[in-house]
MARVEX-477954 format. One record per residue: z, x, y of N, C-alpha, C in turn; residue number from 0; residue in one letter. Coordinates in nm, 4 decimals, padded with zeros to 6 digits. Layout:
<nodes>
+----------+----------+----------+----------+----------+----------+----------+----------+----------+-----+------+
|      nzz |      nxx |      nyy |     cazz |     caxx |     cayy |      czz |      cxx |      cyy | seq | type |
+----------+----------+----------+----------+----------+----------+----------+----------+----------+-----+------+
|        Z |        X |        Y |        Z |        X |        Y |        Z |        X |        Y | NUM |    A |
...
+----------+----------+----------+----------+----------+----------+----------+----------+----------+-----+------+
</nodes>
This chain:
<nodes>
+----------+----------+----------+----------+----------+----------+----------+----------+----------+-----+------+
|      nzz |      nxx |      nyy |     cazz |     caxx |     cayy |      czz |      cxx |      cyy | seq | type |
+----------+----------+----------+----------+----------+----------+----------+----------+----------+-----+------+
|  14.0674 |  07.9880 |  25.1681 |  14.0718 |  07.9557 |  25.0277 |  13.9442 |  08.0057 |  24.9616 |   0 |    X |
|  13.9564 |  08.1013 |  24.8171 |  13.8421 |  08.0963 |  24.7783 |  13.8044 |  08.0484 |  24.6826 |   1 |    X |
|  13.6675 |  07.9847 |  24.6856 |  13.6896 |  07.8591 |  24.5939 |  13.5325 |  07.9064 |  24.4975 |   2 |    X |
|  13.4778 |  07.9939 |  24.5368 |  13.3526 |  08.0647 |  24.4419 |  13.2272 |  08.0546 |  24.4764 |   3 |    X |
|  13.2004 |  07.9359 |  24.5530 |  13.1149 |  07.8569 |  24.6870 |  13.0377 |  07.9360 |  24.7873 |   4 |    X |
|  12.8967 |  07.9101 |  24.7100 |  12.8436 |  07.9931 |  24.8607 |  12.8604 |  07.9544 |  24.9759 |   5 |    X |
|  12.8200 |  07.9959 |  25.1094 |  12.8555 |  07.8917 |  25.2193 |  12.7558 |  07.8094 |  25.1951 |   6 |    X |
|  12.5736 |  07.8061 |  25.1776 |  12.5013 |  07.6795 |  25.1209 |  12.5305 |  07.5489 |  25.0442 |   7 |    X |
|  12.6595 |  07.6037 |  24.9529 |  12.6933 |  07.4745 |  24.8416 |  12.7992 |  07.4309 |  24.9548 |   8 |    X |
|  12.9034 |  07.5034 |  24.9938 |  12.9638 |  07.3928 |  25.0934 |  12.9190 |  07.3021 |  25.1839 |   9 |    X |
|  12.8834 |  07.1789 |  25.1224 |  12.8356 |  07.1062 |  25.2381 |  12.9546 |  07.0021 |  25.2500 |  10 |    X |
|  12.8498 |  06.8554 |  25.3316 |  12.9243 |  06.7834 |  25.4136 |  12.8037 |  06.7042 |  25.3766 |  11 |    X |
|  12.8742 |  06.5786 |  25.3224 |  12.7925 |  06.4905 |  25.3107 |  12.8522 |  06.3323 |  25.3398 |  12 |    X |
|  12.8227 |  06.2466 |  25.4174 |  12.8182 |  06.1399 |  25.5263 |  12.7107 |  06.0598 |  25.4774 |  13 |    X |
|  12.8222 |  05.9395 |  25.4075 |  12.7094 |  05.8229 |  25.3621 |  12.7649 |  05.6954 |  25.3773 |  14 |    X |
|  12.6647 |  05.5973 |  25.4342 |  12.6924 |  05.4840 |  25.4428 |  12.5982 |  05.3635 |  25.4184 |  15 |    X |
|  12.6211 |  05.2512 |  25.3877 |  12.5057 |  05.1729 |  25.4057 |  12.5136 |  05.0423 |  25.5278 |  16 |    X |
|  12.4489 |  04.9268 |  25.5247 |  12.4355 |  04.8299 |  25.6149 |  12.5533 |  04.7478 |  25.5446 |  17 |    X |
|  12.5758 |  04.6875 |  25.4393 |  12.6507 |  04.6111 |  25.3510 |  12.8459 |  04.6753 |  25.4273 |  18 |    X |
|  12.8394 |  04.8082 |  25.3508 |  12.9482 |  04.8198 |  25.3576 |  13.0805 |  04.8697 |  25.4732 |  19 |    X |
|  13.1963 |  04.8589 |  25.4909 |  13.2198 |  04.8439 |  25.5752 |  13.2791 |  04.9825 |  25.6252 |  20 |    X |
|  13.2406 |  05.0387 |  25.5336 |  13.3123 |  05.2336 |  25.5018 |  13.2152 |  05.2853 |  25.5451 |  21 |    X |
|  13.2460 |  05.4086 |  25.5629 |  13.1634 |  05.5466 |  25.6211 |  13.2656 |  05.6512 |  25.4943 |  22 |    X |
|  13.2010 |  05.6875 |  25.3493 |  13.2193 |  05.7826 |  25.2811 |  13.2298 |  05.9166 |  25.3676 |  23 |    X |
|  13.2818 |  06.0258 |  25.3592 |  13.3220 |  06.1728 |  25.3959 |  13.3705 |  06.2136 |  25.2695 |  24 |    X |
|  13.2433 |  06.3321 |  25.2517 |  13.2945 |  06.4481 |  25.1229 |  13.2283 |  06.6037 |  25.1868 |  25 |    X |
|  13.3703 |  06.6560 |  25.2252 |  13.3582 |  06.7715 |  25.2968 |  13.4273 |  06.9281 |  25.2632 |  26 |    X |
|  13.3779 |  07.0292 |  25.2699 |  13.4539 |  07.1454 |  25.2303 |  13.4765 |  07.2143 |  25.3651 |  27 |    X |
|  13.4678 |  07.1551 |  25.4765 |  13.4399 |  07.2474 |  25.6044 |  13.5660 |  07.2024 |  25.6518 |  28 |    X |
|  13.6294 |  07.3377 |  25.7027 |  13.8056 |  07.3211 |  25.6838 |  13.8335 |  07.2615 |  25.7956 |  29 |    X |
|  13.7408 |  07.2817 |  25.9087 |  13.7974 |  07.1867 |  26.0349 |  13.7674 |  07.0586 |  26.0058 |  30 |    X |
|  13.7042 |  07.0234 |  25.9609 |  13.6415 |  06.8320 |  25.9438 |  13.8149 |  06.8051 |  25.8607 |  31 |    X |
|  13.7944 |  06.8707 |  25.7241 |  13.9075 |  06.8197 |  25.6183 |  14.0443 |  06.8132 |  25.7476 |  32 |    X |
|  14.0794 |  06.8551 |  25.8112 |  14.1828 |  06.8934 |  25.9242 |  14.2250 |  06.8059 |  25.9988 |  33 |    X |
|  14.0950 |  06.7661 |  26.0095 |  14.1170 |  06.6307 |  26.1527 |  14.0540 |  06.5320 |  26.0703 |  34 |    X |
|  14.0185 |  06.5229 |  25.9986 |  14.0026 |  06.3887 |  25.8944 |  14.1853 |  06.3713 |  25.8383 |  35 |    X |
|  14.2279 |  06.4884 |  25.7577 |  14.3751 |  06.4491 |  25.7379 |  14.4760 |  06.4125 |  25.8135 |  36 |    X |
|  14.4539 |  06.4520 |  25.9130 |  14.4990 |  06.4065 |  26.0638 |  14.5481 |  06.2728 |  26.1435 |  37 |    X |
|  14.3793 |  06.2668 |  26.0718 |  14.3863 |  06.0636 |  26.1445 |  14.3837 |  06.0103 |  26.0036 |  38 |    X |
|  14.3696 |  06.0537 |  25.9242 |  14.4221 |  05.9335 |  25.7862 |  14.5489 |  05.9282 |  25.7929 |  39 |    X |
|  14.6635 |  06.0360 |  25.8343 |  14.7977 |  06.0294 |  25.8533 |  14.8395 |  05.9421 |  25.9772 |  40 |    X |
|  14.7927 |  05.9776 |  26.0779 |  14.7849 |  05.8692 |  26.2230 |  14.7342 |  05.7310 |  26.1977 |  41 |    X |
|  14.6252 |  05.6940 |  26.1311 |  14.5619 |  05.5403 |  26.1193 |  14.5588 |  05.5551 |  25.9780 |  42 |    X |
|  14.6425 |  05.4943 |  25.8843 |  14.6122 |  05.4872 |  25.7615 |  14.5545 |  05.3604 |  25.7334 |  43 |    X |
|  14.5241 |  05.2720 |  25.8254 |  14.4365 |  05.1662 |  25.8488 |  14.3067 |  05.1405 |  25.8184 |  44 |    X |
|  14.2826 |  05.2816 |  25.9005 |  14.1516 |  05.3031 |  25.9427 |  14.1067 |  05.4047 |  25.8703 |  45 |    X |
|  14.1407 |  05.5024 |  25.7983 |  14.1095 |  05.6263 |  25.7204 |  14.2108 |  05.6340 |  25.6061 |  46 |    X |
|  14.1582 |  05.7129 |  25.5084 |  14.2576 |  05.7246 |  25.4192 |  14.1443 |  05.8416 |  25.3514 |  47 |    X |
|  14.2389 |  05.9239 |  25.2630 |  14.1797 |  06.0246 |  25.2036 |  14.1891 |  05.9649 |  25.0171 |  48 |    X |
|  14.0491 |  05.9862 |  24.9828 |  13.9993 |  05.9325 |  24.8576 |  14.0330 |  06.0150 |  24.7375 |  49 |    X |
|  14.0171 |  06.1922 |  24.7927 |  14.0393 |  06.2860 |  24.6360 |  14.0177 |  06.4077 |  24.7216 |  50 |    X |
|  14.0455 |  06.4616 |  24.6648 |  14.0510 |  06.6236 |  24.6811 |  14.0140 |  06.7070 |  24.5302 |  51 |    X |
|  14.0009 |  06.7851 |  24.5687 |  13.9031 |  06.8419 |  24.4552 |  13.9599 |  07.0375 |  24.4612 |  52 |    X |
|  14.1047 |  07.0568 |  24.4250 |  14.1581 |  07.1934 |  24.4527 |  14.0814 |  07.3157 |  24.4271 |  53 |    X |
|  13.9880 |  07.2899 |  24.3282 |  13.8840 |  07.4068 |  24.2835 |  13.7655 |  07.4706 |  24.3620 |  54 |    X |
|  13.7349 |  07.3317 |  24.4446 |  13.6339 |  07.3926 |  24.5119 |  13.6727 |  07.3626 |  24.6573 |  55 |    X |
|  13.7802 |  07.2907 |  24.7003 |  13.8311 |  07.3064 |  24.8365 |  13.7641 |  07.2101 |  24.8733 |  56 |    X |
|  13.7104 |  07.0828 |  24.8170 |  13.6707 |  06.9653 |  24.8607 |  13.7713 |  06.8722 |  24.9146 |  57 |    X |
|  13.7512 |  06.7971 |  24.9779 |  13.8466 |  06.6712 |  25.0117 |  13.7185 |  06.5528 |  24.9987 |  58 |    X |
|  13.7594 |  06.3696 |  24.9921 |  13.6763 |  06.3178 |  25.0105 |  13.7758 |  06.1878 |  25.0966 |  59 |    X |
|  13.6890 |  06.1309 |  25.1750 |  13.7689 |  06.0495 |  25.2896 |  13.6968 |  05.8804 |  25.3310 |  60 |    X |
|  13.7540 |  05.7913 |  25.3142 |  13.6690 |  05.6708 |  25.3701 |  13.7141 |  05.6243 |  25.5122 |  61 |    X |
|  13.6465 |  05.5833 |  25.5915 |  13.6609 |  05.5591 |  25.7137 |  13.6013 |  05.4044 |  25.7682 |  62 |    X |
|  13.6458 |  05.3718 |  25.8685 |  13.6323 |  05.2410 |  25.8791 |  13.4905 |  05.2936 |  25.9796 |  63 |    X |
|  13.3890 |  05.1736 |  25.9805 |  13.2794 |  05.2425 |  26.0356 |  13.2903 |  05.2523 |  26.1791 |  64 |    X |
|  13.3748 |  05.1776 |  26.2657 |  13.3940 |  05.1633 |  26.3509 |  13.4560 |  05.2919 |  26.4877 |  65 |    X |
|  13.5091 |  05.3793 |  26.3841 |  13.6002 |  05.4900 |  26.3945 |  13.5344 |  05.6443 |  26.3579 |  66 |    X |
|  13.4003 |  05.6685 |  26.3350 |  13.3138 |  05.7445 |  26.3002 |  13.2481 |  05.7442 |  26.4145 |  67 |    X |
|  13.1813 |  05.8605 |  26.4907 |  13.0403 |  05.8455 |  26.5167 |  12.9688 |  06.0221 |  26.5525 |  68 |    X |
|  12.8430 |  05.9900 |  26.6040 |  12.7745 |  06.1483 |  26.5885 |  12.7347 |  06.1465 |  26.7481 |  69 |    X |
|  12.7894 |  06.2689 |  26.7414 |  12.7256 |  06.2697 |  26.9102 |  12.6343 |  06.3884 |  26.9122 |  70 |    X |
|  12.5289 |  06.3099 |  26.9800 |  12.3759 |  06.4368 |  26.9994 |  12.3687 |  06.4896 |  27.1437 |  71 |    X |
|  12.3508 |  06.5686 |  27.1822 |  12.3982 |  06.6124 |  27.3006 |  12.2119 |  06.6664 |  27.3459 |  72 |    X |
|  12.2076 |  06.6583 |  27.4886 |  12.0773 |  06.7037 |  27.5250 |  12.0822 |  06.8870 |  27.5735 |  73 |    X |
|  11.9970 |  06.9217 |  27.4925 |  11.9703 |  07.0626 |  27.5384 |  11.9688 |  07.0736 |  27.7316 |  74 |    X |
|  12.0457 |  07.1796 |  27.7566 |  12.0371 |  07.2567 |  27.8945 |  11.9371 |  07.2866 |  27.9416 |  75 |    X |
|  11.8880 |  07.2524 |  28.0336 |  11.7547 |  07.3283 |  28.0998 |  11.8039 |  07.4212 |  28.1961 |  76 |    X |
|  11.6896 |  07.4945 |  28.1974 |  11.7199 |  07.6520 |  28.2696 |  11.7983 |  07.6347 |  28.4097 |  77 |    X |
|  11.7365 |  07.5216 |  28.4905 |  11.8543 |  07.5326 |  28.6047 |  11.9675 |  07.5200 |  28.5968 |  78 |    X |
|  11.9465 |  07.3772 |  28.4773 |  12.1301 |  07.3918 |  28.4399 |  12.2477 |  07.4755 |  28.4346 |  79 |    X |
|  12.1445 |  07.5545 |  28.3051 |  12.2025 |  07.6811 |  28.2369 |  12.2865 |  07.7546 |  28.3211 |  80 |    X |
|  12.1279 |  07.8233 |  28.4781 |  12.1729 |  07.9043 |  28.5826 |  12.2801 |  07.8424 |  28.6659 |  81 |    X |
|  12.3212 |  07.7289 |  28.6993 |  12.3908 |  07.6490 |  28.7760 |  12.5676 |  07.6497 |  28.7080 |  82 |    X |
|  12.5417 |  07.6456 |  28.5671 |  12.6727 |  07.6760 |  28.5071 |  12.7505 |  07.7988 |  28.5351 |  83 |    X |
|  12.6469 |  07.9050 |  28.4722 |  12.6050 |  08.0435 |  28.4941 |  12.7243 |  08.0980 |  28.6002 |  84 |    X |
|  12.6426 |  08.0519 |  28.7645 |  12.7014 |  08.0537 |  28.8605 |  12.8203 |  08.0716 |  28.8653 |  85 |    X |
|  12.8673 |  07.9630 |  28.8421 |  12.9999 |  07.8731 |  28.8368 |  13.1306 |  07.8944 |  28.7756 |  86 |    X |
|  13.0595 |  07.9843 |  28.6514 |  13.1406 |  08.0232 |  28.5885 |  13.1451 |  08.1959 |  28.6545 |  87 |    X |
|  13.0894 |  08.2777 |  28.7129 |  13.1077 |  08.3669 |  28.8073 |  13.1600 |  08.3316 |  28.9528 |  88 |    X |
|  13.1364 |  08.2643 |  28.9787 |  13.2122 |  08.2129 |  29.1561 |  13.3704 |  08.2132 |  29.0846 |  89 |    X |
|  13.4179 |  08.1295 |  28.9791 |  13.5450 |  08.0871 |  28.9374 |  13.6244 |  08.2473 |  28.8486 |  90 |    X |
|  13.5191 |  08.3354 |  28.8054 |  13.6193 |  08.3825 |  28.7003 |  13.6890 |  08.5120 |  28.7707 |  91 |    X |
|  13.7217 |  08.5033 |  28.8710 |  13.8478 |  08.5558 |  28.9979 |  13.9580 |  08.4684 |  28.9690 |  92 |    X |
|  13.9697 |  08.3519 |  28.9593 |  14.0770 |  08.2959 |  28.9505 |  14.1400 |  08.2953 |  28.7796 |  93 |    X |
|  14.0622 |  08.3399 |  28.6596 |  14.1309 |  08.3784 |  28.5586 |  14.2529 |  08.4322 |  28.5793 |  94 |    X |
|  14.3833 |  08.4998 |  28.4769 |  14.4674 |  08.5727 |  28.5046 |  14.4737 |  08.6077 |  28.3444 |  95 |    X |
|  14.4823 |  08.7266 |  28.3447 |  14.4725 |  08.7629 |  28.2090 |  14.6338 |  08.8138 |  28.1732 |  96 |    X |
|  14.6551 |  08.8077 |  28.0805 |  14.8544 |  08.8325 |  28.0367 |  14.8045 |  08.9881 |  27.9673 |  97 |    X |
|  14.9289 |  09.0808 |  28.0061 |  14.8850 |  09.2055 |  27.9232 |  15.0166 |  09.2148 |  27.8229 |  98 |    X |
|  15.0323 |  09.2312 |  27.7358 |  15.1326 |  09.2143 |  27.6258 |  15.1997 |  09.4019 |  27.6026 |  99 |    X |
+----------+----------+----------+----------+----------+----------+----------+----------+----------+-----+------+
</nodes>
């Protein structure tokens, strides 16, 4: 969709406070809007979609806080890395690729 939007102005903005019992979502990033519409259709309980905004390809979404969360993941260290590395060479014999 083009909506005139640099990719900078498309953001994603995630607000909540201590009081309330929502987690606000106002997003232009087409996978979030996707699987946010997703589970507001699956749990309309628990999510529901607030507005959409056709011009600029916004959606906005409330969520129960319970049903939100952020996952931070720890950076790889080099053995890791190499250990994956590996692993993924020992295994990629057993790929099978389809030729069309």
């Amino acid at each position: 969709m083009r909506t005139g939007l640099t990719k900078q102005e498309k953001t994603t903005d995630i607000w909540f406070d201590e009081k309330d019992p929502l987690i606000h979502i106002r997003t232009h990033n087409t996978n979030l809007k996707r699987r946010l519409a997703a589970y507001a259709e699956q749990y309309p309980d628990e999510c529901c979609k607030t507005d959409t905004d056709p011009e600029t390809g916004c959606m906005e979404f409330d969520v129960a806080k319970g049903r939100f969360s952020f996952r931070l993941t720890a950076p790889y260290s080099e053995e890791r890395r190499r250990a994956a590395s590996e692993a993924a060479k020992a295994n990629a014999s057993n790929l099978t690729r389809s030729v069309i």
